[in-house]
VEXDREN-2710 file (C-alpha; in Angstrom, 1 decimal):
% VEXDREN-2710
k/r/px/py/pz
1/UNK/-23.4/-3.7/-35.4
2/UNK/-23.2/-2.0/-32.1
3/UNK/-24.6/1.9/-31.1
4/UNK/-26.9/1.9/-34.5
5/UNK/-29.9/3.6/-34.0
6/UNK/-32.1/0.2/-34.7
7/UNK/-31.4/-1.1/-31.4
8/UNK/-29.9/0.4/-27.9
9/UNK/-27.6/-1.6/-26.0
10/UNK/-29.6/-2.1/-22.3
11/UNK/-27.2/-3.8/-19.8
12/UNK/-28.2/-3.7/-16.7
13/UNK/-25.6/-1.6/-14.9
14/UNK/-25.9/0.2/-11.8
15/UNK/-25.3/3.7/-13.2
16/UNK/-25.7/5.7/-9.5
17/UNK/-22.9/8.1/-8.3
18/UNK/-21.4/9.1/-11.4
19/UNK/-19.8/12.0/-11.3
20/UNK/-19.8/14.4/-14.1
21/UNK/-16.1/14.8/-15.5
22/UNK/-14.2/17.7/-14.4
23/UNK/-14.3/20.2/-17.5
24/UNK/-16.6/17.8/-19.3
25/UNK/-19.8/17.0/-20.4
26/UNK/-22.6/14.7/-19.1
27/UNK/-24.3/12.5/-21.8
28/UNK/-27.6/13.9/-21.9
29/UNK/-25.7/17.0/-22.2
30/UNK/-23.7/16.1/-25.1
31/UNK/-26.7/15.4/-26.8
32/UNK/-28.3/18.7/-26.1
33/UNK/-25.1/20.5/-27.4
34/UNK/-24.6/18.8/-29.7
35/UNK/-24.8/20.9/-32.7
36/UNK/-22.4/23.1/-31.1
37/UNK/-19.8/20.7/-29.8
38/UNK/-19.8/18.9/-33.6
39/UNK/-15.9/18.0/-34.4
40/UNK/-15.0/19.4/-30.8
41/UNK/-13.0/17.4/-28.1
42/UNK/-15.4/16.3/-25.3
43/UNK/-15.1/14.1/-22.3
44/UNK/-17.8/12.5/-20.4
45/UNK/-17.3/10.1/-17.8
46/UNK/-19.7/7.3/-17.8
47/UNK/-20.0/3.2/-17.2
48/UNK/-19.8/1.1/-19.9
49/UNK/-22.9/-0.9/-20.6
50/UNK/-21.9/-2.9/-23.7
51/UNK/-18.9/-3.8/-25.4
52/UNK/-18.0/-5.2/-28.7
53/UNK/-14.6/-5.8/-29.9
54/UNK/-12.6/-5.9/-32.8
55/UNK/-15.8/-4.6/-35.3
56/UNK/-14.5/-2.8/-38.5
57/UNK/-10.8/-2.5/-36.7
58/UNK/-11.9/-1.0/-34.0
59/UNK/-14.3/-1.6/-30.2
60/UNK/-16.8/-0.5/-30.1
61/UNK/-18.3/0.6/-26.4
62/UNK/-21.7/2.3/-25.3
63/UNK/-21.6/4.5/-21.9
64/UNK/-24.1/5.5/-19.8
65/UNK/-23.9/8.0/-17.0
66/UNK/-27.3/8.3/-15.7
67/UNK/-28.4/11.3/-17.4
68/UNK/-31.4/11.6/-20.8
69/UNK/-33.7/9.4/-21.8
70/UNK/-33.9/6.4/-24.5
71/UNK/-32.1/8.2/-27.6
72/UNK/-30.2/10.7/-25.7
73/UNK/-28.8/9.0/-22.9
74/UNK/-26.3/6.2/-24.7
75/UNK/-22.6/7.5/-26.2
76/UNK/-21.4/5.1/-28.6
77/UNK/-17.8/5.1/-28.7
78/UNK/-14.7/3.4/-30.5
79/UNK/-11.2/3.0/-29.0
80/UNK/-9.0/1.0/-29.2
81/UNK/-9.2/0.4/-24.9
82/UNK/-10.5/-3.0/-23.9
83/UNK/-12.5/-2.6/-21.0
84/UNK/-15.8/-4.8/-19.6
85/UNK/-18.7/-4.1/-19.1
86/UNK/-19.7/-2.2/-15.6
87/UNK/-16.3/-0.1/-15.9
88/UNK/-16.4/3.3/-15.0
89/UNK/-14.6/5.3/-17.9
90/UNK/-13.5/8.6/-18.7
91/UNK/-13.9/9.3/-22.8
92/UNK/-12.1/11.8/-24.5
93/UNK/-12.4/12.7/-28.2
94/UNK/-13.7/14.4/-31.0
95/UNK/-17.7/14.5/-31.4
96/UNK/-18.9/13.4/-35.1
97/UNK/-22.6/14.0/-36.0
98/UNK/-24.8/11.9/-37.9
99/UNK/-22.2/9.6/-38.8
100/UNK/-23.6/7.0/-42.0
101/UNK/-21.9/3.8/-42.1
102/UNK/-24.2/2.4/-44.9
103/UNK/-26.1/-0.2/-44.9
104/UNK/-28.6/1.7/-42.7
105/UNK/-26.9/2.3/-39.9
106/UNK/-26.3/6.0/-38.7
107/UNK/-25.4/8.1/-35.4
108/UNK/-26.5/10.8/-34.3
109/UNK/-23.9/11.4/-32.3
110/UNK/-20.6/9.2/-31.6
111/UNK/-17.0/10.0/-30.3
112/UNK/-13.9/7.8/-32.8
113/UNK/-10.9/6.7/-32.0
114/UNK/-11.4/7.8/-28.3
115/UNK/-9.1/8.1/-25.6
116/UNK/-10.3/6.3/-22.6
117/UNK/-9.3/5.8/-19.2
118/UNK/-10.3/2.9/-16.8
119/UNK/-11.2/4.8/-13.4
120/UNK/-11.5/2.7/-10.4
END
């Protein structure tokens, strides 16, 4: 299943020049706050490395924006968007922590039934 801890996604897309989303959040930020922005509405914008659709009722994306390192720079999101891999996207939703969806796989951090724009 996508955005489980055991393995992170590793496309290779170029992540340079993304600009951190007016009012929002970078990802390596997000994970640094994230104790404090638990079941808040963030947005981040980022490029979509991976992209799995239709898992559980739902796609499943991971986005990138150039900012942490391995375990704290990869957002795993669902939507209901259908994008492709390389988009730039801006995410908007509620942050869950340490989500368990059994059968050993957990997030530490991940945004649900987001809201997500295709930027050009």
């Amino acid at each position: 299943m996508p955005g489980m801890k055991k393995k992170a996604p590793s496309a290779k897309v170029d992540l340079s020049g993304i600009a951190k989303a007016e009012g929002g959040k970078t990802i390596a930020e997000v994970f640094a706050e994230k104790e404090a922005l638990g079941g808040k509405t963030v947005t981040v914008r980022g490029k979509v490395v991976k992209f799995n659709p239709n898992i559980m009722g739902t796609n499943w994306l991971h986005v990138q924006d150039g900012t942490g390192a391995a375990g704290t720079n990869d957002l795993t999101v669902t939507s209901d968007a259908e994008v492709q891999i390389g988009d730039t996207v801006l995410v908007t939703g509620a942050l869950t922590l340490n989500k368990d969806l059994g059968s050993g796989y957990t997030f530490d951090v991940i945004i649900e039934k987001a809201q997500v724009a295709l930027e050009k």
